[in-house]
C-alpha positions as CSV (number, residue, x, y, z in Angstrom):
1,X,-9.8,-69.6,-26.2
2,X,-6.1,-68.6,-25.9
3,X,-6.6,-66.8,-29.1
4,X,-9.2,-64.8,-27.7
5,X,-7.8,-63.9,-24.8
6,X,-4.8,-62.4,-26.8
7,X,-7.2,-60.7,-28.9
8,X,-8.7,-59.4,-25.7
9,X,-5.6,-58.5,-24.2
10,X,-4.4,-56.8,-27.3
11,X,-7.7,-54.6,-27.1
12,X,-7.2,-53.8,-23.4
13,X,-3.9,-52.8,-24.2
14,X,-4.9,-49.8,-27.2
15,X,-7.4,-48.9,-24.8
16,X,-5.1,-48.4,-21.7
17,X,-2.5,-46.7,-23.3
18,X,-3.8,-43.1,-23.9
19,X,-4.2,-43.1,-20.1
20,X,-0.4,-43.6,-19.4
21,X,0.6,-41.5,-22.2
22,X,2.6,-38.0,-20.7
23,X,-0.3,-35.1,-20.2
24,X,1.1,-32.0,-22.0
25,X,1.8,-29.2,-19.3
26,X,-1.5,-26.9,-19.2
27,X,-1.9,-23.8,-21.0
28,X,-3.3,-21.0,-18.9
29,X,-4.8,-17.5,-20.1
30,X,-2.0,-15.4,-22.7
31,X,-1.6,-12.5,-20.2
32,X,-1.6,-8.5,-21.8
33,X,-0.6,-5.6,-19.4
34,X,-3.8,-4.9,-19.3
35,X,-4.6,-8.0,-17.6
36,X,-2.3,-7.4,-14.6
37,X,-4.1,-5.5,-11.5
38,X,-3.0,-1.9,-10.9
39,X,-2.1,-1.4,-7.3
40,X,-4.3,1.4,-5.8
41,X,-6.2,1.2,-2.4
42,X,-9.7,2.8,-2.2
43,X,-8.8,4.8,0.8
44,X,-6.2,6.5,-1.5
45,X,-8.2,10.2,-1.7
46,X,-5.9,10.4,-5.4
47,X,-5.1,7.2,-7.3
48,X,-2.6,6.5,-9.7
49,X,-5.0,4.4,-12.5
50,X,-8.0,6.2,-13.0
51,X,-10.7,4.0,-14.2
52,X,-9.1,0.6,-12.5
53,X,-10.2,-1.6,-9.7
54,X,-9.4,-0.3,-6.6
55,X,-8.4,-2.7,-3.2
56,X,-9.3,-2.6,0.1
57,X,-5.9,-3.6,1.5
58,X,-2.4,-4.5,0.6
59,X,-3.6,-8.4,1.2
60,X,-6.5,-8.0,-1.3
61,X,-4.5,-6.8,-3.9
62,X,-1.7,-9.3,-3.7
63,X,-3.9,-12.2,-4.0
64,X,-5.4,-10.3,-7.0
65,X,-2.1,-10.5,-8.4
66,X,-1.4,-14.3,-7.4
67,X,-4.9,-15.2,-9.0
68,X,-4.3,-13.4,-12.1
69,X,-0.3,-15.0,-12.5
70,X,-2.0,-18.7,-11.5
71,X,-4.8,-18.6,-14.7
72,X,-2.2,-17.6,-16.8
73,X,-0.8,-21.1,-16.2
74,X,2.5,-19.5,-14.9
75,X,5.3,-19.7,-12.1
76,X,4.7,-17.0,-10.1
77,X,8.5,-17.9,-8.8
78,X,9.8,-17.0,-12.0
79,X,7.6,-14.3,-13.0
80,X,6.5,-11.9,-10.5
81,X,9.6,-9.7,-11.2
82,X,8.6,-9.3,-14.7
83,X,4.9,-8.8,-14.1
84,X,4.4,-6.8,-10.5
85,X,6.3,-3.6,-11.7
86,X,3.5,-3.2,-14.3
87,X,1.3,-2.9,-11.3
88,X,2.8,0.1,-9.8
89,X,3.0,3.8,-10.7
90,X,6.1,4.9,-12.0
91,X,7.0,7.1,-9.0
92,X,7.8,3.6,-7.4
93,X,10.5,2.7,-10.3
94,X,13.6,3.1,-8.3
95,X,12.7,1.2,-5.1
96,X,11.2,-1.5,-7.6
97,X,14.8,-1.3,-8.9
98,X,16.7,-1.1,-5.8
99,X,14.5,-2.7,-2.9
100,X,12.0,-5.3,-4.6
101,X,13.7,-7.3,-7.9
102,X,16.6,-8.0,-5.3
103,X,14.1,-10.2,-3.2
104,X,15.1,-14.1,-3.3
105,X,11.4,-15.5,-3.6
106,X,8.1,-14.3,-4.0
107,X,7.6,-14.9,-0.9
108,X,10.3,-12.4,0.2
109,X,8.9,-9.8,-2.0
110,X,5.2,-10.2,-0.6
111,X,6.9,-9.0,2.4
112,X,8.7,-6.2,1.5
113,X,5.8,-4.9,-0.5
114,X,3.5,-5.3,2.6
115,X,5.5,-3.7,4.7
116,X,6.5,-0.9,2.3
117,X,2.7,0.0,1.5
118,X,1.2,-0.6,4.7
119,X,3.2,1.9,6.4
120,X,2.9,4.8,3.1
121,X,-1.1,3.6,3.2
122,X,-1.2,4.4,7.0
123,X,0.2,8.2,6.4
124,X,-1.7,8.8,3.5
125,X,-4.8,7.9,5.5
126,X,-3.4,9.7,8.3
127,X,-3.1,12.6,5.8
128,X,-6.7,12.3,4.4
129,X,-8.1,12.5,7.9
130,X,-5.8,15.6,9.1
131,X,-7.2,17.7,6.1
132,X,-10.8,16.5,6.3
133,X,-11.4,16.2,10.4
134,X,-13.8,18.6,12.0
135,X,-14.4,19.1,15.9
136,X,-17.1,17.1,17.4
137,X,-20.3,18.2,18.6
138,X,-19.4,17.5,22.3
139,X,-15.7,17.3,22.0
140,X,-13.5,19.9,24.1
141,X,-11.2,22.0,22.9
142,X,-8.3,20.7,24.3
143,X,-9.3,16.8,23.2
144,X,-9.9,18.3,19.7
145,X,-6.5,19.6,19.8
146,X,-4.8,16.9,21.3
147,X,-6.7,14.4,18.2
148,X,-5.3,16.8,15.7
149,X,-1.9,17.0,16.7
150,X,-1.8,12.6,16.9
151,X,-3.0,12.7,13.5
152,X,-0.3,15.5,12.7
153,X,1.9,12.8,14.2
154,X,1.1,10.1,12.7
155,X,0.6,11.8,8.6
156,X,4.2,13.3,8.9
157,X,2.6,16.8,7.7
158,X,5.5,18.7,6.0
159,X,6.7,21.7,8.3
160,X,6.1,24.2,5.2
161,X,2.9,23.3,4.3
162,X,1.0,26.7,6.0
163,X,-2.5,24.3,5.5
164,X,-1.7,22.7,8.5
165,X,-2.2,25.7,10.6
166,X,-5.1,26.8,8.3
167,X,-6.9,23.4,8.0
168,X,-6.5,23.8,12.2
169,X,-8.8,27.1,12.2
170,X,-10.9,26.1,9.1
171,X,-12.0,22.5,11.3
172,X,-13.9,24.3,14.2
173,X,-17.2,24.6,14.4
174,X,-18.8,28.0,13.9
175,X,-19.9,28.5,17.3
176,X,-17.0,27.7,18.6
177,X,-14.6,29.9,16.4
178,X,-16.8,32.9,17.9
179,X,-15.7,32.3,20.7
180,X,-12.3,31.2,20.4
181,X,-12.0,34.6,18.2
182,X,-13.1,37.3,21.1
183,X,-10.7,39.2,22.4
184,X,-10.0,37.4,25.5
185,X,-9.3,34.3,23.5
186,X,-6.7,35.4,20.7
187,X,-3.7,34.7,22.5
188,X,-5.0,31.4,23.0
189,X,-5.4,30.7,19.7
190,X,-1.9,32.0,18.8
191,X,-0.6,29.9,21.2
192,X,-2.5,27.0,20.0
193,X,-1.8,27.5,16.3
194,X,2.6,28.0,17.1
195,X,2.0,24.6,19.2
196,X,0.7,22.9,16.0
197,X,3.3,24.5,13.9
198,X,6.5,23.7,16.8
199,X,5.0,20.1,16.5
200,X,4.9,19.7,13.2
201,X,8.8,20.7,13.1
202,X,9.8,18.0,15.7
203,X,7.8,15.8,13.7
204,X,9.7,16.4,10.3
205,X,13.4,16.4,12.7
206,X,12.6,12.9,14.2
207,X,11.5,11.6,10.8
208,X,14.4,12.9,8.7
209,X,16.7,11.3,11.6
210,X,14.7,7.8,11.7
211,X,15.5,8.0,7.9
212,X,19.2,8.8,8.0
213,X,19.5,5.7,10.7
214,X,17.6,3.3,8.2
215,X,19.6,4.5,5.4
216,X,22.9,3.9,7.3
217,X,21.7,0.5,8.9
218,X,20.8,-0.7,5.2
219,X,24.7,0.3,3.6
220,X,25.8,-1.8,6.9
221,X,24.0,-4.7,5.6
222,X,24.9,-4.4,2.0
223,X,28.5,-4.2,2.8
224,X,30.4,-7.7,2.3
């Protein structure tokens, strides 16, 4: 009986112990630069990757990104520096190089990257709207113009681009160009069209200052 049950025991043993022995770390996907999602949101009217997928929001993309790092097996802590520059176009490089491989965690870098793309995807929607908007139906005159100029606003239209002032014209309504275009009208339209334009220059003087004080307020911070 004691024999047996050694025999037994001995048996349980060989089968228990390829549970206990160490699992060997899992091996994800091998990742290509292929693989990596190219960062471009569908309302972009121009996209940098042709041909690639493109996102509905900053969000969307980044979990893309996180989903795409996890198969692969791999830390996104230690390898989202390496791998999320392949994702951008190279007119990003140097804020890559001076803004986002100096971030601590990921973490810290999904933030600055949010905040960096949300605000450049609001003006370039901004941007798409100003240049494709057209006067409604039963909108006024003066509610048309004072939609345009908050899109102006909020695109940051360059002070020298003379398609701000044409686009302006070109989005009225036929009917309505008639008559803004009779003689009693012109000086109104003048009037209308330097308003845009005198906007547009305040516009591009506030920005350029809001930029100077960020630039100052982030040598502050860098300085020991």
């Amino acid at each position: 009986m004691r024999k047996y049950g050694a025999q037994l025991l001995a048996l349980s043993g060989k089968l228990v112990s390829p549970v206990i022995t160490p699992v060997k770390k899992e091996i994800g996907l091998r990742l290509t630069q292929n693989d990596i999602p190219k960062f471009q949101l569908s309302s972009w009217p121009d996209v940098p990757f042709p041909g690639e997928k493109c996102y509905e929001s900053v969000e969307h993309f980044l979990r893309s990104f996180e989903k795409v790092i996890y198969s692969a097996a791999l830390d996104i802590q230690e390898v989202w520096r390496r791998y999320l520059p392949v994702s951008l176009a190279f007119d990003h490089d140097d804020w890559i190089e001076k803004e986002l491989k100096r971030c601590d965690t990921w973490n810290t870098a999904r933030i600055v990257f949010t905040n960096k793309f949300l605000t450049d995807n609001a003006r370039t929607d901004a941007m798409h709207r100003l240049f494709t908007m057209t006067m409604n139906k039963n909108e006024s005159v003066s509610s048309y113009m004072t939609r345009f100029l908050s899109t102006c606003i909020e695109a940051g239209a360059n002070k020298n681009d003379p398609m701000v002032a044409a686009r302006f014209k070109a989005s009225f309504s036929e009917p309505v160009l008639e008559k803004l275009f009779k003689k009693e009208t012109k000086v109104m339209v003048r009037l209308v069209l330097s308003f845009v334009q005198d906007m547009v220059v305040q516009l591009q003087i506030t920005m350029k200052m809001i930029a100077i004080a960020k630039q100052k307020r982030k040598m502050m911070l860098r300085r020991p």
